[in-house]
MARDRENZA-259088 format. One record per atom (N, C-alpha, C): residue in three letters; x, y, z. Coordinates in steps of 0.1 Angstrom, whole numbers, plus 5000, padded with zeros to 4 digits. Layout:
<voros>
ALAXYZ ...
</voros>
This chain:
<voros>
UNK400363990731 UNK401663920728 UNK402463910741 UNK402963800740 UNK403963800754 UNK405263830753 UNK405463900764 UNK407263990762 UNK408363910767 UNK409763940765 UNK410463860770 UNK410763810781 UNK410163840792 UNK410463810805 UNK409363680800 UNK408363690796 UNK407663550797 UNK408163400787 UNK408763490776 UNK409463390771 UNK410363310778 UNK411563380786 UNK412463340794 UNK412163260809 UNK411563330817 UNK411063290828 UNK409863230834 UNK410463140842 UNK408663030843 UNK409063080858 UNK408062980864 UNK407963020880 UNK409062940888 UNK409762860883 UNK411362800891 UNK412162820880 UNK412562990872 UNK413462980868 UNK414663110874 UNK414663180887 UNK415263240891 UNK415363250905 UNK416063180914 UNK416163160929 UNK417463250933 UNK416863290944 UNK417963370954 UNK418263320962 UNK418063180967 UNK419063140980 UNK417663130991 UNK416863220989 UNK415163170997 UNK414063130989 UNK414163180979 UNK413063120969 UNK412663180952 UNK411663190947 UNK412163200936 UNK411463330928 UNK412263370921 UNK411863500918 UNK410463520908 UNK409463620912 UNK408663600904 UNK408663670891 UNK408163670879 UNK408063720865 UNK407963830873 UNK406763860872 UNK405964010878 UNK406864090885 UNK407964050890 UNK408664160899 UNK409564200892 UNK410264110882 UNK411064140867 UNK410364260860 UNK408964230854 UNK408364330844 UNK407964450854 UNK407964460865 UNK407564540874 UNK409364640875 UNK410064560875 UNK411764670878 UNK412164670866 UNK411864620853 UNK411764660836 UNK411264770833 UNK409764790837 UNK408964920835 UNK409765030846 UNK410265050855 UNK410665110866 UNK411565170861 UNK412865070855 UNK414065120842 UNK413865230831 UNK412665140827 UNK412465230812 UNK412165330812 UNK411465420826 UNK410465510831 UNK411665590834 UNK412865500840 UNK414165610845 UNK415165650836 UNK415365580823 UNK416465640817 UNK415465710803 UNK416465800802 UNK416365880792 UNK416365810780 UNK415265860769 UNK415565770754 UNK416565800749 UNK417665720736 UNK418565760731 UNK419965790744 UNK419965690753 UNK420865720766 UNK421465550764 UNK423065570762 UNK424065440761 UNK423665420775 UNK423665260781 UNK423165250796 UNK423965150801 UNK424965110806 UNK426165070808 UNK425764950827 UNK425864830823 UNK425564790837 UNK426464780846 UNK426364770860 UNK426964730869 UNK426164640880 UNK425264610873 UNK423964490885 UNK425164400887 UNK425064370901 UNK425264220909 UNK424264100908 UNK422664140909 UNK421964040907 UNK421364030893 UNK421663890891 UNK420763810880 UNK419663890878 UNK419063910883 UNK417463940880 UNK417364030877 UNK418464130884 UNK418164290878 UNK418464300867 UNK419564190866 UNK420264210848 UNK418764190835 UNK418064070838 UNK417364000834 UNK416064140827 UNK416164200838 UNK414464300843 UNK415564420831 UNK416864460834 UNK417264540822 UNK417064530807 UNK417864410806 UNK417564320792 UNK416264380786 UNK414864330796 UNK413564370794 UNK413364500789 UNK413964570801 UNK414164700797 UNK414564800785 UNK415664700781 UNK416164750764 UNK415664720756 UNK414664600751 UNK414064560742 UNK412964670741 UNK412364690749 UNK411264730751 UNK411064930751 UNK412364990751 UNK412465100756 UNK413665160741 UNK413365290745 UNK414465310733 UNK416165370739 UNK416265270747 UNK418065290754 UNK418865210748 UNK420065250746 UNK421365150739 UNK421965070754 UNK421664950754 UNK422264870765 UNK423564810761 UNK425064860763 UNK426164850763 UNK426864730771 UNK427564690766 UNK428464570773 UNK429764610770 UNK430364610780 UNK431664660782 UNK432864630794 UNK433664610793 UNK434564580808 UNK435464720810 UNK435264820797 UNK435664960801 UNK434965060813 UNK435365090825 UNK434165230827 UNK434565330818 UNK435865350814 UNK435665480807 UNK434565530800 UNK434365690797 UNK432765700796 UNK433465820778 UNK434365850782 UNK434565970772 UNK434765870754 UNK434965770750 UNK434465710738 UNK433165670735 UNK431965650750 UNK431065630740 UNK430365750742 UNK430265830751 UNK429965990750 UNK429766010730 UNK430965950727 UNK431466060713 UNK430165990707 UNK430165830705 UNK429065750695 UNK427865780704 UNK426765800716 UNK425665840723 UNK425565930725 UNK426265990731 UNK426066140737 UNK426066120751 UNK425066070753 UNK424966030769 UNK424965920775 UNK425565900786 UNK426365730791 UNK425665750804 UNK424865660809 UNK424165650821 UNK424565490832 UNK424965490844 UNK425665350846 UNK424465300856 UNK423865160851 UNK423065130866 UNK423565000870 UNK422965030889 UNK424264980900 UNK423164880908 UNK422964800912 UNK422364750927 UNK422764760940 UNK424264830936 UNK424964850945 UNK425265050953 UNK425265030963 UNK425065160968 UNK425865240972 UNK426865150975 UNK428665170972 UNK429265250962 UNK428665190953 UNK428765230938 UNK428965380937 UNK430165460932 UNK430165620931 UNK430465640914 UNK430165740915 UNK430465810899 UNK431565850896 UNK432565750901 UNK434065840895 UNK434365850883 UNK433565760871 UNK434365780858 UNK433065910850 UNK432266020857 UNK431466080852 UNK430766070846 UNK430165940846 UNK428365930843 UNK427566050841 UNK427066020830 UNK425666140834 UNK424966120845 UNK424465980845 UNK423565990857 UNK423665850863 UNK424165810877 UNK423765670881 UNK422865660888 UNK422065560884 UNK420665480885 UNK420765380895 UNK420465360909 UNK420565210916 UNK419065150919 UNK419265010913 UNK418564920914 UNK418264890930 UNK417364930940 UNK417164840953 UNK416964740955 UNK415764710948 UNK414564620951 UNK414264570937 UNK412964490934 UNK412364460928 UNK411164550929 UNK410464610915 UNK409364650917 UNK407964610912 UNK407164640920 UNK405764540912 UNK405464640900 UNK404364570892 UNK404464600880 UNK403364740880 UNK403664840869 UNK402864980869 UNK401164890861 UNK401964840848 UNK400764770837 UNK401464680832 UNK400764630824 UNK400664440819 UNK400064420807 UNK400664410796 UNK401764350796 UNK402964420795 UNK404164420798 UNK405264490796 UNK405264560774 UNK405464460766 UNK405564460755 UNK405564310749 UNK406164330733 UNK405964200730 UNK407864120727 UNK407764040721 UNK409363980720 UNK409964040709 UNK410964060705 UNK411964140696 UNK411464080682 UNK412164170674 UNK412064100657 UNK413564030660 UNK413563930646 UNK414663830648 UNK415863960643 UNK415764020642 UNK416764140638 UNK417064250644 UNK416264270656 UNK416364420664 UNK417864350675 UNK418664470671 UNK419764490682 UNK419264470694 UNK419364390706 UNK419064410722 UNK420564450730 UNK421464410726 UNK422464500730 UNK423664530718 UNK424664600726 UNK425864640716 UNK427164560724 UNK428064480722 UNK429164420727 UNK430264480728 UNK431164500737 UNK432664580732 UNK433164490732 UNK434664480723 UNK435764390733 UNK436164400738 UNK437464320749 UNK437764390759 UNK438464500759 UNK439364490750 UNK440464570748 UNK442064480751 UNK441964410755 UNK443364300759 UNK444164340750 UNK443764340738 UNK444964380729 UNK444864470721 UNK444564580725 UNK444564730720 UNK442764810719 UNK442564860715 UNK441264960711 UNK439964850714 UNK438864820719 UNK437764780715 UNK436764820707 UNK436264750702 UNK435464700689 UNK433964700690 UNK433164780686 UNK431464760691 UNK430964650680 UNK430264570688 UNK429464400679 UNK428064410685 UNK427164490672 UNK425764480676 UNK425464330683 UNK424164280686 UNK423564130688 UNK422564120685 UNK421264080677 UNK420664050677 UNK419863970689 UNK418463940684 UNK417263870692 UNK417763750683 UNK417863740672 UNK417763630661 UNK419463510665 UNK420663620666 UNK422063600671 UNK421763520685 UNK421663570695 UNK421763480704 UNK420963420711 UNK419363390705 UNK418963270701 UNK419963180694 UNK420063190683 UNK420963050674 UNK422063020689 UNK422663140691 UNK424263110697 UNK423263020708 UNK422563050715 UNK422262950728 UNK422062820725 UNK421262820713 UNK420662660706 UNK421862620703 UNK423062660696 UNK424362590692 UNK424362550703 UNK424962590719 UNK425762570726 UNK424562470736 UNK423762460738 UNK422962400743 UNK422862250736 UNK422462210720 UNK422762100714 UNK423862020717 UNK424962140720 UNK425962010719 UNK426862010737 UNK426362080745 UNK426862040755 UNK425562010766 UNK424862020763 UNK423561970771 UNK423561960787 UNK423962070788 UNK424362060808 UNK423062060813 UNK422062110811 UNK420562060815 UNK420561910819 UNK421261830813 UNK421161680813 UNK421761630825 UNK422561710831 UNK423461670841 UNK423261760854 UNK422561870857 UNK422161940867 UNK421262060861 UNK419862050869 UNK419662180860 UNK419362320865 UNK420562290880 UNK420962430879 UNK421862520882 UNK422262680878 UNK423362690876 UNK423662900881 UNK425262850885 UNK426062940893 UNK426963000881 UNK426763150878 UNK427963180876 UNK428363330882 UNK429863340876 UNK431063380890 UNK431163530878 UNK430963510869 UNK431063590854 UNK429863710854 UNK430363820849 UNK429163960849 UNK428563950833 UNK427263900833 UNK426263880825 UNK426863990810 UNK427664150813 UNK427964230804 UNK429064110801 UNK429664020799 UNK430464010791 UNK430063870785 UNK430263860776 UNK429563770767 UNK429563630771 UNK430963540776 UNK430463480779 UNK429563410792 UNK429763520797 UNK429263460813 UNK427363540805 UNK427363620795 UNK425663580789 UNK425663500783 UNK426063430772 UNK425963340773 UNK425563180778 UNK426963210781 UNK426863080793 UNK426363030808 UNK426163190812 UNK425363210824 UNK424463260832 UNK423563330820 UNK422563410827 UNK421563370808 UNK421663360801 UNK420463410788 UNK420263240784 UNK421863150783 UNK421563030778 UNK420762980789 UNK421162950801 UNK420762840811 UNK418862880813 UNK418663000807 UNK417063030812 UNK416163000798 UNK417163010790 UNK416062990777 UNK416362760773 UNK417862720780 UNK417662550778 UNK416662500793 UNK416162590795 UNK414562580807 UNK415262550824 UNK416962540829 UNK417462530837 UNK417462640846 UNK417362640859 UNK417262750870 UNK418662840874 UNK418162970873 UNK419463020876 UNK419463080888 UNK420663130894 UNK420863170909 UNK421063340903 UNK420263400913 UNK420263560910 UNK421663620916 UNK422463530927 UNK423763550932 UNK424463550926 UNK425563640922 UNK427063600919 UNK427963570925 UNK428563460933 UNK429663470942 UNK431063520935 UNK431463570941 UNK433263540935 UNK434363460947 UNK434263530959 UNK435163440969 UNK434363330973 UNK435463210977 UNK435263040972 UNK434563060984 UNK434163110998 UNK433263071010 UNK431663151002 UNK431863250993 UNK430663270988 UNK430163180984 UNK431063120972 UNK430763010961 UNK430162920967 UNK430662860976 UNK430362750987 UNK428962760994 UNK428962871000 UNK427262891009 UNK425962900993 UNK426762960982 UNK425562940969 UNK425462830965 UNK426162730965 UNK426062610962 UNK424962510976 UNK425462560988 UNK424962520998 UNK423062510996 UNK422762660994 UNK421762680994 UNK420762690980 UNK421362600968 UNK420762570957 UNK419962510957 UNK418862480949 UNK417562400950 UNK418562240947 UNK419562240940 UNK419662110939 UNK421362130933 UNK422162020926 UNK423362040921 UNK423462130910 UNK425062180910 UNK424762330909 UNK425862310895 UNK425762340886 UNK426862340878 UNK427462540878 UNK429162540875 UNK429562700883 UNK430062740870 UNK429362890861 UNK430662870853 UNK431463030860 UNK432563010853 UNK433763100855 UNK434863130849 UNK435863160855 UNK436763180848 UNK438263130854 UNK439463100849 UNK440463020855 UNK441063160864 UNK440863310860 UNK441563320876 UNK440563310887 UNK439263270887 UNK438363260900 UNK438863090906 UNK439162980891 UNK439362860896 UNK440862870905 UNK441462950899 UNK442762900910 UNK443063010924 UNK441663050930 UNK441363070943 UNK440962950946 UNK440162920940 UNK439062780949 UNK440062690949 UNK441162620937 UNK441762520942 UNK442762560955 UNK443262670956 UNK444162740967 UNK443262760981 UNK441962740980 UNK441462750993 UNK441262630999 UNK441062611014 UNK440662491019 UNK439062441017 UNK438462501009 UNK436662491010 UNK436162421001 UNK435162361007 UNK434962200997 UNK433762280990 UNK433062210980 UNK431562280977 UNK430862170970 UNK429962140982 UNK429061990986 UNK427962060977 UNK427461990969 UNK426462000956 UNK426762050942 UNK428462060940 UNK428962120926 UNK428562000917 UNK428362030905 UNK427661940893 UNK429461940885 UNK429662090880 UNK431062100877 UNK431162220873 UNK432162260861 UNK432462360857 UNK432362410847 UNK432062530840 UNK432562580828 UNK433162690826 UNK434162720823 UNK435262780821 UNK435862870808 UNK435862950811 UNK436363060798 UNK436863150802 UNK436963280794 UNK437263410791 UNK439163420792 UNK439763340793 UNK440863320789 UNK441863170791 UNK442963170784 UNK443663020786 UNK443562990796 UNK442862840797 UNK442962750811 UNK444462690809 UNK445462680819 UNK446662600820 UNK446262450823 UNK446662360815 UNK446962230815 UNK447062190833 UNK447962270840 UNK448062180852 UNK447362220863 UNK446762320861 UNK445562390867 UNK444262300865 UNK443762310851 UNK442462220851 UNK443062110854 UNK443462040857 UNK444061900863 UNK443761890876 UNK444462000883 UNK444662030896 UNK443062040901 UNK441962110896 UNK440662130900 UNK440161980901 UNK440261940886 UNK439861820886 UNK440061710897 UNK441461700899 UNK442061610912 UNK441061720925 UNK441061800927 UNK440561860940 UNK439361830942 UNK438061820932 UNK437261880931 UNK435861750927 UNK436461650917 UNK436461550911 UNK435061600906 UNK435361670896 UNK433661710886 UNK434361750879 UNK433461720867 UNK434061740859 UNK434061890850 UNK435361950839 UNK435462060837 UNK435162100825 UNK434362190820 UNK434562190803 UNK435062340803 UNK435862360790 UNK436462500794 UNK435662510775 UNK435162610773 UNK434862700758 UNK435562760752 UNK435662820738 UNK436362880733 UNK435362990725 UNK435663110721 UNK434563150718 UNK435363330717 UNK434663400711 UNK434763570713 UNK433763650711 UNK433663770712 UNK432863870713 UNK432163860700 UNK433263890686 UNK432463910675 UNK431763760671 UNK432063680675 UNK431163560669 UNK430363480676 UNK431363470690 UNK430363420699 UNK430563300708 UNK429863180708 UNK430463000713 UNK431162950699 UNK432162920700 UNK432562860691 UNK433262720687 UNK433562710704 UNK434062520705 UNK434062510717 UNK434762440724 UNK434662330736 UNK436062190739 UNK436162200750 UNK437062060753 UNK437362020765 UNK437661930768 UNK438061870779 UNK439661920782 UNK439762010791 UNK440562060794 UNK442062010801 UNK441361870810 UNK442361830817 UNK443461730811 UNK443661690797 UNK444061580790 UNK444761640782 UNK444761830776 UNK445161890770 UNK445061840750 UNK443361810752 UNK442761750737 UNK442461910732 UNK442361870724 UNK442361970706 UNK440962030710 UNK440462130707 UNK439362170707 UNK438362100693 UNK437262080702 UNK435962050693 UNK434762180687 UNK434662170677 UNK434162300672 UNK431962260674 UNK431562330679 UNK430162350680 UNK429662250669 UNK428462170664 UNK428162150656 UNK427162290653 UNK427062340638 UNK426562430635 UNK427562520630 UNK429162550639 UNK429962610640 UNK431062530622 UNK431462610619 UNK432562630610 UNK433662690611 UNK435162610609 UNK436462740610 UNK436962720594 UNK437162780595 UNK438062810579 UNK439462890578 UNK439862820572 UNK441562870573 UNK442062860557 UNK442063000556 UNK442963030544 UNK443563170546 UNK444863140552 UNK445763270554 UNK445363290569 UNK444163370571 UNK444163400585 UNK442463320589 UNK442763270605 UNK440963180603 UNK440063280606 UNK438763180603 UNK437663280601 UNK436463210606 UNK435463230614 UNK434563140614 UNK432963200610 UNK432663080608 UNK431163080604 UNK430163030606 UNK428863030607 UNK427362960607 UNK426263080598 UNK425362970601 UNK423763080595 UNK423763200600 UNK424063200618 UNK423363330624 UNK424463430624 UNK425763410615 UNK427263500615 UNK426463600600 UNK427363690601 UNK427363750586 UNK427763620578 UNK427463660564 UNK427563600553 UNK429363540554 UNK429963640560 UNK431863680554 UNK432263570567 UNK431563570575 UNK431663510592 UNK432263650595 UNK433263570608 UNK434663710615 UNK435863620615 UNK436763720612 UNK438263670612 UNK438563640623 UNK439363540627 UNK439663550645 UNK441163590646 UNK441563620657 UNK442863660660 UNK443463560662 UNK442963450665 UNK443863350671 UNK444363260656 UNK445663170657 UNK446363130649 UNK445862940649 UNK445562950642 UNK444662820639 UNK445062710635 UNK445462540640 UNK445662440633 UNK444562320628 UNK443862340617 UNK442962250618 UNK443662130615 UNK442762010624 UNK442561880623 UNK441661820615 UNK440961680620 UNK440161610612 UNK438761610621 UNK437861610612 UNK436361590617 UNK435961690628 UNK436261820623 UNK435861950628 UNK436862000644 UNK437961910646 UNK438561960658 UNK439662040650 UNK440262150662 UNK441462200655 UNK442162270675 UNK443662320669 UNK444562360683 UNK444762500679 UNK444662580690 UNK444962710689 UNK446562750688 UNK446962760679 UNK448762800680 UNK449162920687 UNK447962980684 UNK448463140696 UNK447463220692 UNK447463350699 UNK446963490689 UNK447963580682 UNK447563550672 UNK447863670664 UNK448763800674 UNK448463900676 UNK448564000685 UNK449263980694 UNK449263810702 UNK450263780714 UNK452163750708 UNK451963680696 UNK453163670685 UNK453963790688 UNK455163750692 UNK456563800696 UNK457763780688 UNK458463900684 UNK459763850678 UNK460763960684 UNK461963890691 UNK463063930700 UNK464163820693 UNK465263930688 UNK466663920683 UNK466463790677 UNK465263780664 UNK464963670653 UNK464163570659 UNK464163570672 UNK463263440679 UNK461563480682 UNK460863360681 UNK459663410678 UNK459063330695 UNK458163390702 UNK457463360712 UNK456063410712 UNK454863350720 UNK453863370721 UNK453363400742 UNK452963550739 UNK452563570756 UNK452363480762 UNK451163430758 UNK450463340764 UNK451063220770 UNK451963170762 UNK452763050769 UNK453763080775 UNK454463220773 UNK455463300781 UNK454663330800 UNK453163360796 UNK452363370811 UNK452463250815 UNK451763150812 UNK452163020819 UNK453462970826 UNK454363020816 UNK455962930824 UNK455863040837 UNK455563180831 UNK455763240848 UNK454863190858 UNK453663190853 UNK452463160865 UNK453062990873 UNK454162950861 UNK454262810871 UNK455262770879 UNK455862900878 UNK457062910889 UNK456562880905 UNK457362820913 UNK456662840932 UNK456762970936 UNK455863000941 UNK455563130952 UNK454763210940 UNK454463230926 UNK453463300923 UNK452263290921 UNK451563390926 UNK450263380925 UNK449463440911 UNK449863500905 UNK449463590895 UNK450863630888 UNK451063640869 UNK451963730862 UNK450963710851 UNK451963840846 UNK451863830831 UNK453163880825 UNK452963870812 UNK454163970805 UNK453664060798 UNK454264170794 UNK453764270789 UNK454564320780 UNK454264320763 UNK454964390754 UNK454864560754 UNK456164620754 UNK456264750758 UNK455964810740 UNK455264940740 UNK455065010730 UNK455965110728 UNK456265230717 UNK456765280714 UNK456765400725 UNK455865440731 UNK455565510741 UNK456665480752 UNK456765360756 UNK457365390765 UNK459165350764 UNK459065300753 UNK460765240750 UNK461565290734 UNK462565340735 UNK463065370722 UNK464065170716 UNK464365130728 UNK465164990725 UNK464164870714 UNK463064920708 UNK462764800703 UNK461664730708 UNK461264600705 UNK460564500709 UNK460864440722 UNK460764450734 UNK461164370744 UNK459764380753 UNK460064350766 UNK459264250775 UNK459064290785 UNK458264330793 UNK458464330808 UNK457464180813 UNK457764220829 UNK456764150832 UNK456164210849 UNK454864160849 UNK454064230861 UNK453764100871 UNK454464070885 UNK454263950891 UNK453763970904 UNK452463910906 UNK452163870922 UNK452563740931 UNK453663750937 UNK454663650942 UNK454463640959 UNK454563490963 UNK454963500977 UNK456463510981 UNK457063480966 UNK458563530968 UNK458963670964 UNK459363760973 UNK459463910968 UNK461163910964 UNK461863810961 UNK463263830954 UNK463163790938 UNK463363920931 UNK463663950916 UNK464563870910 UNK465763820919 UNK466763720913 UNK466563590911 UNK465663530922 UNK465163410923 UNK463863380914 UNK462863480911 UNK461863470902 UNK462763460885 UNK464063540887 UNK464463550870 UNK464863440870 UNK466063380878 UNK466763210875 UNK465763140871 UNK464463120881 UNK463363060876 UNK462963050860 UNK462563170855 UNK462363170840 UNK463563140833 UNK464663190842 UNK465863160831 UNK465562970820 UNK465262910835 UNK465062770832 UNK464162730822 UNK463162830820 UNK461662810813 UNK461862890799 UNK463162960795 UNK462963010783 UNK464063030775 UNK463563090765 UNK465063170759 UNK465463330772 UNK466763300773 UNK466963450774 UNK466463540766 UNK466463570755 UNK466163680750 UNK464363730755 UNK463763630759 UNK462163690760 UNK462063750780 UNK463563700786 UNK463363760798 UNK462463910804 UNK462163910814 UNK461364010816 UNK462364160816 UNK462364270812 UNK463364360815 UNK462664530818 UNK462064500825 UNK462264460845 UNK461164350845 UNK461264320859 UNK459964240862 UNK459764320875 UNK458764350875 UNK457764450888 UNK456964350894 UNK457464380904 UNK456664290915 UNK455364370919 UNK454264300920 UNK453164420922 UNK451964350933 UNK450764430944 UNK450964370948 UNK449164240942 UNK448864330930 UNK447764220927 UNK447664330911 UNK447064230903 UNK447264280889 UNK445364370885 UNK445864430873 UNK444164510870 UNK443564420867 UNK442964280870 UNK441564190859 UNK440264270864 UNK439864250852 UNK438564290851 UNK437564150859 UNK436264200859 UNK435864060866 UNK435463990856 UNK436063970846 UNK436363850839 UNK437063780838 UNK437963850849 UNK440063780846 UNK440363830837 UNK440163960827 UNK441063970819 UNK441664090821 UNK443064070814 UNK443864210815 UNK443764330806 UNK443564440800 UNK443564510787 UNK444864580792 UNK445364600781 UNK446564690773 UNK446264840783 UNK445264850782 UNK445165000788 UNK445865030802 UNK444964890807 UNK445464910823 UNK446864920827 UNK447364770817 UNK448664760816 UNK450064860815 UNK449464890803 UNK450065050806 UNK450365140817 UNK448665130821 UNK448565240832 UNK449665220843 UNK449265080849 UNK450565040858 UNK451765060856 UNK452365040844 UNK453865090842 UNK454365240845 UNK453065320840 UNK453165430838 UNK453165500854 UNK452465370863 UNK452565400877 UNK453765390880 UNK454665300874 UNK455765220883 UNK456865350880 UNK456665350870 UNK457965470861 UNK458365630869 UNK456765660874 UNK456165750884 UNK457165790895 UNK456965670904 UNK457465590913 UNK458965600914 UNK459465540906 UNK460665540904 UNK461665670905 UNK461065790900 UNK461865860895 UNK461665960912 
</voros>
């Protein structure tokens, strides 16, 4: 029976920039893995290259380790559900500060011990475990099936067909977070398109990976990686275009790429418990289109659904307006919903008015908990500015809001916690205030 590296990989399906990676060196650093971690061992990635991720994957199907996705390092919650949490790195840099039982680094590729590796999963066997990020409190573990993201690929593949338009592809996203697997390392190898075993993140990276692709490169990412590249001077001769997630793309941002860049952008919509779930054209600020296959349902709170969801689907957080003939607009999240002295606001569009002030490079706002405030519901906010005056940043918003959602304080800082997905969690958030307050005193 043939295992999954054969399902997945032909002989031009994994290039490094010289040439193309072969199966055998995948099932050769799969067996290598499986030989190294302990059975019944949570195994937590930190690969940089594609292929090592690919050769893990292998690894977990085939071995009896729990392969974790997570943008936490913390190690002491899944300690409690495993027992033992093991982190592997390709990197050699890489140190054990959040206490690993044991980190593992990937060097090389290894040739294979025996052959065949194993065979392909049941449509039901778990291959990994998902967290959320935590953005808005506690993360959530979401088994995945072999049977799960199959469907999710075939959804997203039917209806955006980027095969059709380059077939091959760059992403800036770590494979542990769902969409950059999806979108950038499990889909593009199983709709038969070539992937790049590099991840760039700075735009002269991005640039030399594109340079040295076998052909046009479509990039996906995320909008804080896009608004380096529009902020840099560096062109990138062979981009096909973009795809874009893991949090709100701004209206004048995807515009702005688009004018810079002239490719075109698709930004997704999608989450951990369910998966791809729509799509749009970003720059025109149109309604989202829902997957065909894909279902939303709205009664009281939305919910979505297909064949390969539970029977119930999953509730989404986000606040849902359906339209006609399967489109619908996100009104907010749930969890981002604000209410200050009767008035109601949403973070997310509160981030934007900041992010669109001159001189900043990076904010957010941040709702304070009981922990740290006895006054109630109010606001801060966390800003990376070329303008370091607090009075000139506040007039600014003054313009862009209600007073009452003003930031109180606003902390100038001098770069925010994202994960390398761009996203923020609550945890970090915290942490930093909890730095600032430190500080202060």
């Amino acid at each position: 029976m043939s295992d999954i590296l054969s399902v997945l990989i032909g002989e031009h399906s994994l290039w490094d920039g010289k040439g193309w990676i072969k199966a055998q060196d995948l099932r050769g650093t799969a067996q290598w893995i499986s030989q190294q971690c302990s059975p019944k061992t949570a195994v937590i990635s930190a690969l940089k290259n594609q292929g090592h991720f690919c050769a893990l994957l292998t690894a977990a199907v085939v071995s009896d380790i729990y392969l974790i996705f997570t943008s936490n390092p913390q190690v002491s919650n899944l300690r409690n559900c495993y027992g033992r949490v093991d982190l592997i790195t390709d990197d050699h840099k890489e140190t054990n500060q959040f206490g690993y039982d044991r980190l593992l680094i990937v060097d090389k590729f290894q040739k294979p011990i025996y052959d065949p590796l194993g065979s392909i999963p049941e449509p039901t066997q778990p291959l990994f475990t998902a967290y959320t990020s935590g953005s808005t409190g506690t993360s959530k573990a979401f088994p995945k099936t072999w049977a799960t993201i199959i469907a999710e690929s075939d959804i997203i593949n039917q209806n955006l067909q980027l095969g059709e338009h380059a077939s091959h592809l760059i992403s800036t996203v770590p494979p542990c977070h769902m969409f950059g697997f999806s979108y950038g390392l499990f889909g593009p190898l199983r709709w038969g398109m070539s992937l790049d075993t590099r991840r760039p993140v700075f735009p002269k990276d991005l640039a030399a990976t594109i340079a040295s692709s076998p052909g046009p490169a479509w990039v996906v990412t995320t909008p804080s990686h896009l608004t380096a590249y529009v902020r840099s001077q560096i062109s990138f001769e062979g981009l096909a275009g973009f795809v874009c997630s893991a949090a709100q793309l701004p209206l004048a941002l995807a515009q702005e790429v688009k004018k810079r860049f002239g490719k075109p952008i698709i930004e997704t919509y999608g989450c951990t418990e369910a998966g791809a779930i729509a799509w749009r054209n970003p720059t025109a600020d149109e309604p989202w289109q829902c997957y065909q296959g894909i279902d939303l349902i709205v009664d009281g709170k939305a919910s979505v659904q297909a064949q390969h969801l539970p029977p119930n689907g999953h509730v989404l957080d986000d606040e849902i307006e359906l339209l006609d003939n399967g489109y619908f607009r996100i009104i907010g999240r749930s969890s981002e919903q604000v209410k200050i002295a009767g008035k109601r606001a949403c973070l997310s569009d509160l981030n934007q008015r900041l992010c669109s002030l001159p001189g900043v490079v990076d904010g957010t706002f941040h709702r304070l908990d009981t922990s740290f405030t006895s006054r109630g519901d109010h606001l801060i906010a966390f800003v990376v500015s070329i303008e370091p005056d607090r009075e000139t940043l506040i007039r600014g918003l003054r313009s862009l809001m209600d007073p009452v959602f003003l930031p109180k304080p606003l902390i100038l800082v001098p770069q925010l916690p994202r994960t390398e997905s761009g996203k923020l969690t609550k945890a970090d958030l915290d942490a930093m205030l909890h730095f600032h307050n430190t500080q202060k005193k």
